[in-house]
N, CA and C of each residue as an Amber inpcrd file, in Angstrom:
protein
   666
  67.2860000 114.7200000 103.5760000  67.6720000 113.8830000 104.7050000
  69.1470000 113.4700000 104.5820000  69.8350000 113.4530000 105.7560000
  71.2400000 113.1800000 106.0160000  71.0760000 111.5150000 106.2140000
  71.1000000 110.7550000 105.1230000  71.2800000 109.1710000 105.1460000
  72.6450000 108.6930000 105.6250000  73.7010000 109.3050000 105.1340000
  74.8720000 109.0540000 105.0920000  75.7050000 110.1350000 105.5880000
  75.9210000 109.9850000 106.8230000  76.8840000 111.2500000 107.8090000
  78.1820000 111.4450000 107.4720000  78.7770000 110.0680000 107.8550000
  80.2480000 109.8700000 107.2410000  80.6780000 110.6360000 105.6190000
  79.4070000 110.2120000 104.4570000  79.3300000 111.1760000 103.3520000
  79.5800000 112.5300000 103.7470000  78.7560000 112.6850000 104.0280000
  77.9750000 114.3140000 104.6580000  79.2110000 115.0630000 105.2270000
  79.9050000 114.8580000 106.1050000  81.0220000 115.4180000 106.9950000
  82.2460000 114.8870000 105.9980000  82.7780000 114.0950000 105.0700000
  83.7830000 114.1540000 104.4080000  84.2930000 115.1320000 104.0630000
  83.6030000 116.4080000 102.9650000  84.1100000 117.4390000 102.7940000
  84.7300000 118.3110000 103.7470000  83.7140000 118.3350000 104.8100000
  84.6890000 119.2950000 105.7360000  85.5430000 119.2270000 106.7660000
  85.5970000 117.3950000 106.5490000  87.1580000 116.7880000 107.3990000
  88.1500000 117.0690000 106.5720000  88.0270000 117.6830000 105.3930000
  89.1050000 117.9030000 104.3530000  89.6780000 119.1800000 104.7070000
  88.3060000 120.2640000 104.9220000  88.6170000 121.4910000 104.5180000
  89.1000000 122.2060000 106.2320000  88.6960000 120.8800000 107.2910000
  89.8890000 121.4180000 108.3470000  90.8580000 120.9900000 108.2230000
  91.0070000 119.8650000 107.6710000  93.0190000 119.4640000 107.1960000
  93.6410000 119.8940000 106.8050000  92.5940000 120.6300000 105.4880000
  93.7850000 121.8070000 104.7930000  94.0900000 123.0820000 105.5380000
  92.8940000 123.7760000 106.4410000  93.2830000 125.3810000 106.8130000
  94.2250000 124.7960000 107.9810000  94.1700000 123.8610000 108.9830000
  95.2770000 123.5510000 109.7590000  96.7640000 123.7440000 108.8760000
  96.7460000 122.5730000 108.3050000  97.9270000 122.8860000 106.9930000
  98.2560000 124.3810000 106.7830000  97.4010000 125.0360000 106.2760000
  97.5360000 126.0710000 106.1680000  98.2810000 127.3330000 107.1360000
  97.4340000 127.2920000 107.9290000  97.6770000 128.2790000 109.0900000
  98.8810000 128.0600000 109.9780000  99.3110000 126.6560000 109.9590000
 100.4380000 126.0240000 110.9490000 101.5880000 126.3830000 109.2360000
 101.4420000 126.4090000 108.1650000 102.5880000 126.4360000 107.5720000
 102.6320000 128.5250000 107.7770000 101.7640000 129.1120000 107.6910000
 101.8920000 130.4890000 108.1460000 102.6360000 131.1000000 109.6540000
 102.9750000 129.8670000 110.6040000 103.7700000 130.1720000 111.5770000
 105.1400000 129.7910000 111.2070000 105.0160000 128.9380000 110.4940000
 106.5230000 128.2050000 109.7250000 107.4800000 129.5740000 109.0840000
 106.4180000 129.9850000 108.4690000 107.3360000 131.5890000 107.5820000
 107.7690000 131.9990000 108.6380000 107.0710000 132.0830000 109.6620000
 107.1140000 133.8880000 110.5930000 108.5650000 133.0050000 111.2940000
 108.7110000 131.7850000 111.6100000 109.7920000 131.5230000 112.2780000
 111.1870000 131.1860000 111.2140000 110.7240000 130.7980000 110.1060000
 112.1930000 130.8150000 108.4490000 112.3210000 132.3340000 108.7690000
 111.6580000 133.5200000 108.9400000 112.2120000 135.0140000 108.8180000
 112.4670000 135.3950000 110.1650000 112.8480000 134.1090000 111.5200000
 113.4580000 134.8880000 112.8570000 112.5090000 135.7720000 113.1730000
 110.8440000 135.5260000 113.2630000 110.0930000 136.4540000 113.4500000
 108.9020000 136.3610000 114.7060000 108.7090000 136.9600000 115.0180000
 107.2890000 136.4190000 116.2560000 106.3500000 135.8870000 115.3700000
 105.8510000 134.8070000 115.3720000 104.7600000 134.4260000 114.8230000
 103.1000000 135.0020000 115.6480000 102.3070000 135.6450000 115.4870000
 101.0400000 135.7330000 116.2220000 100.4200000 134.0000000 116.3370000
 101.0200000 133.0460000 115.3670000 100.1430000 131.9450000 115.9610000
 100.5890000 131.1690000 116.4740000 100.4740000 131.0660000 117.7990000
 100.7230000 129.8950000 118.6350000 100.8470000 128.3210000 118.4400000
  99.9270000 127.7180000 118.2260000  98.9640000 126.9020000 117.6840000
  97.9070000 126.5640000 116.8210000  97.3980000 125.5970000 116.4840000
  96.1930000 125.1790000 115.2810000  95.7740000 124.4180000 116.0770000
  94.9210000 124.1720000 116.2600000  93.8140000 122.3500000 116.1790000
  92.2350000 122.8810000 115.0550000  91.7830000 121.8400000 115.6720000
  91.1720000 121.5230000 114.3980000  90.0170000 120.6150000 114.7100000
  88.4900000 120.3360000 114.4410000  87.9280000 119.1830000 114.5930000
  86.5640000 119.6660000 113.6260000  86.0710000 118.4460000 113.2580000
  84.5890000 118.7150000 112.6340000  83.6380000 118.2510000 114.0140000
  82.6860000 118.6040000 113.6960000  81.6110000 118.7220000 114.7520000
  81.3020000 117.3760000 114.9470000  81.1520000 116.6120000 116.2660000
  80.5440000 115.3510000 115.9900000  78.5900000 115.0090000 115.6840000
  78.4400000 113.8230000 115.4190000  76.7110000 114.1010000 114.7190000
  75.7260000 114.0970000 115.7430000  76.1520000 113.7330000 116.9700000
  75.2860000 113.8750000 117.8480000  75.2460000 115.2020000 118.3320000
  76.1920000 115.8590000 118.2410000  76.6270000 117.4900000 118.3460000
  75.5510000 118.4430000 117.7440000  75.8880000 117.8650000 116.3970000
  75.0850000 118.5340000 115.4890000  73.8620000 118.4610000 115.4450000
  73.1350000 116.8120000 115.5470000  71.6390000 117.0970000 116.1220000
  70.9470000 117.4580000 117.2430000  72.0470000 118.2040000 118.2630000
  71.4520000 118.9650000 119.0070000  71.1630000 119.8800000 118.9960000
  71.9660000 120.4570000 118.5370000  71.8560000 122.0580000 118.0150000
  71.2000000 121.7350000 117.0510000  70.9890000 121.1900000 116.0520000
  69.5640000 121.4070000 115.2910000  67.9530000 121.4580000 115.7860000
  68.0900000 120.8750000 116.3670000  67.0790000 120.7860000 117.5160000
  66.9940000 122.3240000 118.3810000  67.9030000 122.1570000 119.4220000
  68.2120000 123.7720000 120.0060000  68.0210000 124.9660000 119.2910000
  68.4790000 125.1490000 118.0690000  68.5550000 126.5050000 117.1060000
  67.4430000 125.8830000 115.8720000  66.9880000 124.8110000 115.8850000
  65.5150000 125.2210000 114.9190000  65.7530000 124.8110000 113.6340000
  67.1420000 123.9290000 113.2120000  67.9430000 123.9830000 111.8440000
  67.2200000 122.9220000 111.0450000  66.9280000 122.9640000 110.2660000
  66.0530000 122.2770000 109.0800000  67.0350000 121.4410000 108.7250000
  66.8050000 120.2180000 108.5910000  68.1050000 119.3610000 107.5960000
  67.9830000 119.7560000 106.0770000  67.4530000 120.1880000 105.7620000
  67.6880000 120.6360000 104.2150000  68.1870000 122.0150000 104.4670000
  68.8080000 122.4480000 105.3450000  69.5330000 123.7560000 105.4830000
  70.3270000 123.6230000 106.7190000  70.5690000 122.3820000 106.8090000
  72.1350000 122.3720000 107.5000000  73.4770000 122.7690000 106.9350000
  73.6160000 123.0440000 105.8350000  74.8630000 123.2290000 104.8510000
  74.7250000 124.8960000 105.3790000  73.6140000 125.5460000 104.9420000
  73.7720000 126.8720000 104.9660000  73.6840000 127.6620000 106.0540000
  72.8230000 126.9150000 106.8340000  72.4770000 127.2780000 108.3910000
  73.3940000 127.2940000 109.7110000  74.1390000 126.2380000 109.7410000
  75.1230000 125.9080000 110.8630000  76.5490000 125.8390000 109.9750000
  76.9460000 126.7730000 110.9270000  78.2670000 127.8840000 110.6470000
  79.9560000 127.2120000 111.0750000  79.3100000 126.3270000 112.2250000
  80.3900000 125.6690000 112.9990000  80.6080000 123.7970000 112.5460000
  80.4250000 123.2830000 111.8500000  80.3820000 121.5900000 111.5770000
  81.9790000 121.8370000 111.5910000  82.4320000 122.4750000 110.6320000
  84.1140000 122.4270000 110.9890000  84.6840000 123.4100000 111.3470000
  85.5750000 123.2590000 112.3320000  85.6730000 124.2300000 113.3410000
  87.4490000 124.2340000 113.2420000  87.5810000 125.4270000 113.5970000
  89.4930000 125.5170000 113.5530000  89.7970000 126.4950000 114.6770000
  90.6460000 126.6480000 115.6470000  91.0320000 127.2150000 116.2860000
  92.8150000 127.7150000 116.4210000  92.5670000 129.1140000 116.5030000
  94.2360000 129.6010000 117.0820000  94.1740000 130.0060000 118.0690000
  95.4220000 129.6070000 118.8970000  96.3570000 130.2720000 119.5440000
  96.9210000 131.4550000 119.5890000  97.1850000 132.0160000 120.3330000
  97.6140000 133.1970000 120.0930000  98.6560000 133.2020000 121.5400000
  99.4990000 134.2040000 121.9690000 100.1350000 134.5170000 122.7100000
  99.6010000 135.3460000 123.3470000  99.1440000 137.1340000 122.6950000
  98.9200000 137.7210000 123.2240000  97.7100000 138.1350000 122.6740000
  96.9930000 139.2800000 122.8540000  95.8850000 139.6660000 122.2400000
  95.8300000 140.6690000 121.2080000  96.8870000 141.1190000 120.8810000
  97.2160000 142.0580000 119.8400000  97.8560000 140.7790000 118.4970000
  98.0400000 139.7850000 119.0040000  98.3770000 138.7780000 117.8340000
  97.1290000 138.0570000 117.6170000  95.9440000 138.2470000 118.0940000
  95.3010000 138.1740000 117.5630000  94.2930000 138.9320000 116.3790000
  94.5500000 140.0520000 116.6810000  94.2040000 141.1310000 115.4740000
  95.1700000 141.2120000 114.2650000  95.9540000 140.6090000 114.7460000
  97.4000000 140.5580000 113.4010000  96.9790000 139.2630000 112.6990000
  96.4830000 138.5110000 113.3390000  96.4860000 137.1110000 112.6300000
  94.4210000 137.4430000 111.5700000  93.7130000 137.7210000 112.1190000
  92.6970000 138.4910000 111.8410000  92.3520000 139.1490000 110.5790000
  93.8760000 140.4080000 110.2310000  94.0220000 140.6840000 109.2530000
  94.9820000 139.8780000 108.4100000  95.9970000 138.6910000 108.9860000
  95.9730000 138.1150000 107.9680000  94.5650000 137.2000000 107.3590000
  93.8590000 136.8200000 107.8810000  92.9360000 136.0380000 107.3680000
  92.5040000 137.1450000 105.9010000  91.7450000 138.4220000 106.4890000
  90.9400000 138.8690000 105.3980000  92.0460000 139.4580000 104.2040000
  93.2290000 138.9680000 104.1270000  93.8820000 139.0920000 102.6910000
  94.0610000 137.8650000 102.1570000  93.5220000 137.0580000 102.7210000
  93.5300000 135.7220000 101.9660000  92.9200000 135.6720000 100.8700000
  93.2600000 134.5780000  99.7960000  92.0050000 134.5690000  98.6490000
  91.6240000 133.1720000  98.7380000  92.1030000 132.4010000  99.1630000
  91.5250000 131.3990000  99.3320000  90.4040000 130.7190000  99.8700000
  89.7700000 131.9630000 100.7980000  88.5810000 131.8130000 101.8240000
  87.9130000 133.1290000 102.2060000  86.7210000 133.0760000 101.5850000
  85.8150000 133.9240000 101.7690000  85.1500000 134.2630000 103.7230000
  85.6510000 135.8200000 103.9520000  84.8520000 135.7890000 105.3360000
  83.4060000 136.3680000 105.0380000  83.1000000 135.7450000 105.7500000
  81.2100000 136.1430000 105.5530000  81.1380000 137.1210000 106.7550000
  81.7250000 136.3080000 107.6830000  81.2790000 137.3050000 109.0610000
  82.1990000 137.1870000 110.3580000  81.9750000 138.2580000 111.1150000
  82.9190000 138.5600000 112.5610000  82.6480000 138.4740000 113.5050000
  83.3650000 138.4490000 114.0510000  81.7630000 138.1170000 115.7380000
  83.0720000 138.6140000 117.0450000  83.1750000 140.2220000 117.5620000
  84.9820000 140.2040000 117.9320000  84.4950000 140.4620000 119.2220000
  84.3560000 139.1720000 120.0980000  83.8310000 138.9160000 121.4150000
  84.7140000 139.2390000 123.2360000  85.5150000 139.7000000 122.1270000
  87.2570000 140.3710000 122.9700000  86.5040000 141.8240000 123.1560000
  86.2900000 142.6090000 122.0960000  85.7710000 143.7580000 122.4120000
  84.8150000 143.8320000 122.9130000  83.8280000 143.1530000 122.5560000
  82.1450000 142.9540000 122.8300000  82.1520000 141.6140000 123.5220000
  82.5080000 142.0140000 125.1490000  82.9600000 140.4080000 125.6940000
  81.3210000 140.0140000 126.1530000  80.8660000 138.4240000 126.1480000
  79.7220000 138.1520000 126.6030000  79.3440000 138.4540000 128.1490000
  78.2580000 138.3750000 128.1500000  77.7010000 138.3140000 129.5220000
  78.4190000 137.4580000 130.6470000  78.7060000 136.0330000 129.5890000
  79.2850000 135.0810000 130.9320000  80.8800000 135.5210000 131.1030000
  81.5420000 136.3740000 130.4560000  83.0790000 136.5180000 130.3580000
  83.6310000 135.7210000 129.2810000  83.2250000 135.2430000 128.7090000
  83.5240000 134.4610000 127.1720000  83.9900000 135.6510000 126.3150000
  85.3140000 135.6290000 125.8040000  86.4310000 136.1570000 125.4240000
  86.9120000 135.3820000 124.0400000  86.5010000 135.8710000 122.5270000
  86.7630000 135.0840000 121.5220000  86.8340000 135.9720000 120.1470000
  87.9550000 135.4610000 119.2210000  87.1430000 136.5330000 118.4330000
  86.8890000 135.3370000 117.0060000  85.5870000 135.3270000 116.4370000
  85.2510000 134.3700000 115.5900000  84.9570000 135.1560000 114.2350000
  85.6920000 133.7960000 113.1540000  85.6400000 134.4250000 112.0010000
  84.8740000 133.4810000 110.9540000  83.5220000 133.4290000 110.3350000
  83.0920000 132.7980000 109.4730000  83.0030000 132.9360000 107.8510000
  83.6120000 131.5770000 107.5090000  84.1350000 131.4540000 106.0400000
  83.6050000 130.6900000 105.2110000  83.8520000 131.0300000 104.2790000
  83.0410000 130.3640000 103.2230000  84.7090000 129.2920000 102.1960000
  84.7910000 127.9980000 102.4340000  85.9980000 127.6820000 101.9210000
  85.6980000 126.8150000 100.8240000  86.4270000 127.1900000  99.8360000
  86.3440000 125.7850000  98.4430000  86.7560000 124.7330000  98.8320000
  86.4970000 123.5730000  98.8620000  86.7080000 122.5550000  99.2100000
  86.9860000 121.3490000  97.9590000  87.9730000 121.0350000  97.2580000
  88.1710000 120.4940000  95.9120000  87.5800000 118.9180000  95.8050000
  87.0090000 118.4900000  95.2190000  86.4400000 117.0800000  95.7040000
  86.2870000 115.9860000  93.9590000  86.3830000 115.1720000  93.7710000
  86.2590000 114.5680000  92.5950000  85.2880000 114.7110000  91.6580000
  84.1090000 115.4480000  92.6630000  82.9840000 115.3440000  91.7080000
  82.6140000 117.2080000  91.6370000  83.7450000 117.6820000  91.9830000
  84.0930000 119.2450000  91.1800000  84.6560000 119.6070000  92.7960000
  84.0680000 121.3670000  92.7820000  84.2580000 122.2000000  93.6730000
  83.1640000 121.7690000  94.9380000  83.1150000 122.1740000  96.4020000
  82.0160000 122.4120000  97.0860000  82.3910000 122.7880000  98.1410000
  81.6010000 124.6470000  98.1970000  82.0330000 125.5430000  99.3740000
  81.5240000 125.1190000 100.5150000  82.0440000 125.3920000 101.0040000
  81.5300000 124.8680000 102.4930000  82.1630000 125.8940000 103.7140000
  80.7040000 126.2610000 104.2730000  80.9340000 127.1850000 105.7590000
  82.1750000 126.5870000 106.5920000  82.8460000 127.5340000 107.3620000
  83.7880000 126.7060000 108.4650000  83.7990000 128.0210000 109.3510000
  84.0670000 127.8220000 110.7330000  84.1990000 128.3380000 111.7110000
  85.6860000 128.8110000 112.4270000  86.4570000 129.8050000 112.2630000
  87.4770000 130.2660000 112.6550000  88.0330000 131.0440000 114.1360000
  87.9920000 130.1830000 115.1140000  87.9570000 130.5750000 116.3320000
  89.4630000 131.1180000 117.0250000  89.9420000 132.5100000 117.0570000
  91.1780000 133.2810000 117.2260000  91.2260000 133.5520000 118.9410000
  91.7710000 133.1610000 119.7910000  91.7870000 133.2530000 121.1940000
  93.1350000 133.1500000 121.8520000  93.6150000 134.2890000 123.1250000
  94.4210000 133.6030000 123.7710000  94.5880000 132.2050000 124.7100000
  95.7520000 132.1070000 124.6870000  96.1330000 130.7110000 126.0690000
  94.7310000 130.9430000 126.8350000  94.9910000 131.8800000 127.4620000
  94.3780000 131.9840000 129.1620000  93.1230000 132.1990000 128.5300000
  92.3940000 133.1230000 127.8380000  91.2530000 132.7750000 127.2480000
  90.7390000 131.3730000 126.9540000  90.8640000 130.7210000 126.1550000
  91.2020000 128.9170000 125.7590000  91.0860000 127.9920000 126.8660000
  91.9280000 128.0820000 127.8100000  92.0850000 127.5600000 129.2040000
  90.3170000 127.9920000 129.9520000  90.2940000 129.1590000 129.8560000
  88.7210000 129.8780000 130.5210000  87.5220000 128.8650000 129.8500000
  87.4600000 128.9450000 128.7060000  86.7110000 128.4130000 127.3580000
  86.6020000 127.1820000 127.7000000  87.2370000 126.8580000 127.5570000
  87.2520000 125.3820000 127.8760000  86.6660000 124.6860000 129.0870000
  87.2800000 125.2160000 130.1500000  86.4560000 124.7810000 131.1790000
  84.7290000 125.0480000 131.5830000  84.3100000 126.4290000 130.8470000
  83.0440000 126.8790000 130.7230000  82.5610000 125.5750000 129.9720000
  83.3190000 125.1100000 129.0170000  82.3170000 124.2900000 127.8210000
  82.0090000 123.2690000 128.5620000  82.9630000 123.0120000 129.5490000
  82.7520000 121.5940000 130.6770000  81.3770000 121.3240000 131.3330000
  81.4200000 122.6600000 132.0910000  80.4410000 123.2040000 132.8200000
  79.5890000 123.2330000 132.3700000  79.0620000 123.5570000 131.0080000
  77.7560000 123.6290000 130.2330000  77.6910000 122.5160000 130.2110000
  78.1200000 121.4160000 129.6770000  77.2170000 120.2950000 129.5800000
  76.9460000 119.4490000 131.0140000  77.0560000 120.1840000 131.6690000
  76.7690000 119.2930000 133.2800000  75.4930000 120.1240000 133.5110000
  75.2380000 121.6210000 133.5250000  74.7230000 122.0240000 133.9020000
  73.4570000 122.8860000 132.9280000  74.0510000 122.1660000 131.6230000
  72.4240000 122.5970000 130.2900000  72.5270000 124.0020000 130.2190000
  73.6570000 124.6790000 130.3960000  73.5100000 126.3800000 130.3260000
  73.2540000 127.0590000 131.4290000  72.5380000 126.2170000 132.3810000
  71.8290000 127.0410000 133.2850000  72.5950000 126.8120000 134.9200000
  73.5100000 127.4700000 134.8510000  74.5800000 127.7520000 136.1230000
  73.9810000 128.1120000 137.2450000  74.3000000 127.4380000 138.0470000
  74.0560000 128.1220000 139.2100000  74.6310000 129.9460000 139.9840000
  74.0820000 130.6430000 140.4210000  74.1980000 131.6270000 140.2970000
  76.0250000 132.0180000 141.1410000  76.4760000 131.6170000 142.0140000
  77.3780000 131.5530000 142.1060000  78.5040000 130.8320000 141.3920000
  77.9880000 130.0090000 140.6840000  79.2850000 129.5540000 140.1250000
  78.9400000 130.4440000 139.0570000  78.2460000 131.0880000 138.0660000
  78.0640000 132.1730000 136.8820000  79.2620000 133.5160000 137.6630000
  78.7920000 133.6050000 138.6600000  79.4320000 135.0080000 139.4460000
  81.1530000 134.4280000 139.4340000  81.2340000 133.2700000 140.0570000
  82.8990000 132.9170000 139.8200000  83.6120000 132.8070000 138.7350000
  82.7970000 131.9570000 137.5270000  83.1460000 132.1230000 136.3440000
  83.4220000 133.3890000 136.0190000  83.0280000 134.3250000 135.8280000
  82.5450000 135.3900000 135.5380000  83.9960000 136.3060000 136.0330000
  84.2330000 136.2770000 137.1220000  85.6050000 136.7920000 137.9180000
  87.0050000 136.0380000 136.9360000  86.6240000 134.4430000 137.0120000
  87.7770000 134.1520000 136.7500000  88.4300000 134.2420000 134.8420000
  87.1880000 134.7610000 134.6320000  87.1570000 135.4290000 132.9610000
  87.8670000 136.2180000 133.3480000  87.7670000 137.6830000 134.1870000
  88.3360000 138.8990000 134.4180000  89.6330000 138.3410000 134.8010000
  90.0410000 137.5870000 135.2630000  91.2440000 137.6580000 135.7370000
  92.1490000 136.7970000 134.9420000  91.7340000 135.9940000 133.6250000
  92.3090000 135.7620000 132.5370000  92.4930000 136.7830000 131.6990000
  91.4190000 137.5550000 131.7690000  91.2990000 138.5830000 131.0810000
  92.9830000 139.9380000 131.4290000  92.7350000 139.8270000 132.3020000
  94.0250000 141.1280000 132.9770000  95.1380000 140.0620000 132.7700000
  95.4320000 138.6780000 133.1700000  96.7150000 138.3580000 133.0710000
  97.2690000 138.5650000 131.7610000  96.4550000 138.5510000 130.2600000
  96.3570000 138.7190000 129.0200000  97.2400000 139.9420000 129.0480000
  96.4580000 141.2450000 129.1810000  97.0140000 142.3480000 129.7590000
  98.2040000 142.9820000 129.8360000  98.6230000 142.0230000 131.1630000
  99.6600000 141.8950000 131.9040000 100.4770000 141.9940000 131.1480000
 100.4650000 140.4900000 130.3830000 101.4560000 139.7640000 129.2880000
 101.5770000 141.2230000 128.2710000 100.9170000 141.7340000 127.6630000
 100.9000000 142.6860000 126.7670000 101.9810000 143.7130000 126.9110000
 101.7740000 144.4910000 128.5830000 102.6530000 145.1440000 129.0170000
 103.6970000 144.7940000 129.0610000 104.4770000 143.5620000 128.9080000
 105.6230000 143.3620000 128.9820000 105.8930000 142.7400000 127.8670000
 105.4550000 142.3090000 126.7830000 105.3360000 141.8530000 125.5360000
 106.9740000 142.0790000 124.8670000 107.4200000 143.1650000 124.7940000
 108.7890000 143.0950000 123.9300000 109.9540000 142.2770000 124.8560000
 109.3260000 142.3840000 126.7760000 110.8810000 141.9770000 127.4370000
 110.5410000 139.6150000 126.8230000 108.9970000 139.3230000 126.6790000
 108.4810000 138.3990000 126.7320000 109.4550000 138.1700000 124.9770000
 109.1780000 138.0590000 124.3680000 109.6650000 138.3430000 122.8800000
 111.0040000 137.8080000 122.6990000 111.6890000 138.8290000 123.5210000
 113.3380000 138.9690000 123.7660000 113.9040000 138.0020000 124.2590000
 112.8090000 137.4930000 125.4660000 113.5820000 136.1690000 126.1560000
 113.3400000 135.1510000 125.4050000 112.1420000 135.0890000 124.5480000
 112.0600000 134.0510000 123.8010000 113.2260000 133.4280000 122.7010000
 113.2550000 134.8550000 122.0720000 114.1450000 134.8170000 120.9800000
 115.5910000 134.2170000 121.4640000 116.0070000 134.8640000 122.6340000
 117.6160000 134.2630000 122.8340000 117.3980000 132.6240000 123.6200000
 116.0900000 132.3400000 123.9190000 115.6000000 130.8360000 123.9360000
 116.2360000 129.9950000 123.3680000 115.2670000 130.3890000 122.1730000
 115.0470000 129.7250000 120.4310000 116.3140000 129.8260000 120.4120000
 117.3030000 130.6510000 120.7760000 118.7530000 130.5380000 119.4980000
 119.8800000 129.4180000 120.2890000 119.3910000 129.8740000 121.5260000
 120.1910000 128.8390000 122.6000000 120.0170000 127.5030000 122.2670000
 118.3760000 127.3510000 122.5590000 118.2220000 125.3720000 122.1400000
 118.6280000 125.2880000 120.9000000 118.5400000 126.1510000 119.8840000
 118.9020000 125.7700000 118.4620000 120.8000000 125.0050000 118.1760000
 121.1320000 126.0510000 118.9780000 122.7280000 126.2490000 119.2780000
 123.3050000 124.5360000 119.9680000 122.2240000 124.4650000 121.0450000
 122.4610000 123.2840000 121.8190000 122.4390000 121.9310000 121.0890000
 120.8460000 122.2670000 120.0130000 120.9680000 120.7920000 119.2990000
 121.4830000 120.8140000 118.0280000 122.8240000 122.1110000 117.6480000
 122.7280000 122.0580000 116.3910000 123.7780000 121.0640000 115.6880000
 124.4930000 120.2080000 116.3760000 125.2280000 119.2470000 116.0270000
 124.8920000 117.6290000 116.3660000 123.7270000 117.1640000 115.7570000
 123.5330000 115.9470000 116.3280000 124.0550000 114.9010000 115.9570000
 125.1080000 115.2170000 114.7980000 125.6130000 114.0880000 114.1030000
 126.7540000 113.5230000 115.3110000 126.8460000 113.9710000 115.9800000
 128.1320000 113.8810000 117.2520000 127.3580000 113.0270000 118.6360000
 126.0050000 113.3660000 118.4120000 125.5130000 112.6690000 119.8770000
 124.6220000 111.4820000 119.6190000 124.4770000 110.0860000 119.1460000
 123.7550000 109.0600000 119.0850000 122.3200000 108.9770000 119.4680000
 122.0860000 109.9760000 121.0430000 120.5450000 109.8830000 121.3860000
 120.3280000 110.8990000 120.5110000 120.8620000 112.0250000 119.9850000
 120.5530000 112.9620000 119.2150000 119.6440000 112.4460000 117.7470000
 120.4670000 111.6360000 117.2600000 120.3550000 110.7910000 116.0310000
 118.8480000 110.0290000 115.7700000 118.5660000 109.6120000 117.0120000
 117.5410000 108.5200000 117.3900000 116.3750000 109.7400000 117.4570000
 116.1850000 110.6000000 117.3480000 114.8870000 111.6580000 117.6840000
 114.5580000 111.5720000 116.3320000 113.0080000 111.6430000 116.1630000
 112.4110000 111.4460000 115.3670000 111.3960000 113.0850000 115.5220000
């Protein structure tokens, strides 16, 4: 029995602090080497407990096999730009040693029924704690913008409607997946002119704020 939740979920409010840490200092390199980073973004959250006893309930999960059973309590998500940075970021994961993947789930290729577009990676992470080591499952969710944006609003929709959509709005959803889906695409096809403009961006604002010792509001940014 889960007496103590706040206990219970400590470890793996840790072990999303650190892969955030982690993964956001892995865009840090790609931009110290003037480089495209594939990751956009990090966030990050552990599951809340009312969350979790639903889906235990829903999927059948034994509390003496919540540790091993439910895959998602801490959950991490990237960003991505395009969808080929997401297969780059992907294989960086599986050269990691720090985190065991158990499993793949590449929902980009094998898109769902509803247009749900994701590609998920489940890990097994050490988690360092006073009273030793303790691995703990975590959930690695790799997606574009416009994917994310899609996602999100579906997740809305589910809890208004318990899964069970009405048949036209499933059919609209469903379109407006496809058409996140192609703008993705889109972006792809033009990916190096997208890149290029970025880069002389980045060097411009860099250029713009690179003397702040001269401008006072400059000074004051935190």
């Amino acid at each position: 029995m889960v007496d103590d939740w706040q206990h219970f979920l400590l470890p793996y409010q840790q072990a999303v602090n650190e892969l955030k840490v982690k993964l956001r200092g892995m865009r840090k390199q790609y931009q110290d080497q003037a480089q495209h980073s594939p990751i956009e973004f990090v966030t990050g959250r552990v599951k809340p407990v009312d969350s979790i006893k639903e889906k235990m309930v829903r999927r059948h999960v034994a509390e003496d096999r919540l540790e091993q059973d439910m895959q998602d309590i801490a959950g991490v998500r990237i960003m991505c730009q395009f969808v080929e940075d997401i297969y780059e970021v992907v294989d960086l994961l599986r050269e990691r040693s720090d985190m065991n993947i158990l499993e793949e789930r590449d929902y980009i290729s094998n898109v769902k029924p509803s247009g749900y577009r994701s590609y998920h990676i489940v890990i097994e992470y050490p988690v360092q704690l006073i009273t030793g080591e303790k691995r703990i499952l975590a959930e690695i969710q790799i997606r574009t913008l416009a994917m994310n944006f899609w996602a999100t609003i579906e997740h809305s929709l589910n809890y208004k409607y318990q899964g069970e959509f009405p048949s036209d709005l499933s059919a609209r959803l469903k379109r407006a997946a496809e058409a996140a889906f192609k703008l993705d695409n889109e972006m792809s096809e033009i990916r190096e002119e997208i890149q290029e403009a970025q880069n002389l961006f980045s060097y411009s604002k860099n250029s713009d704020w690179s003397d702040k010792s001269t401008n006072p509001i400059d000074n004051n940014e935190k």
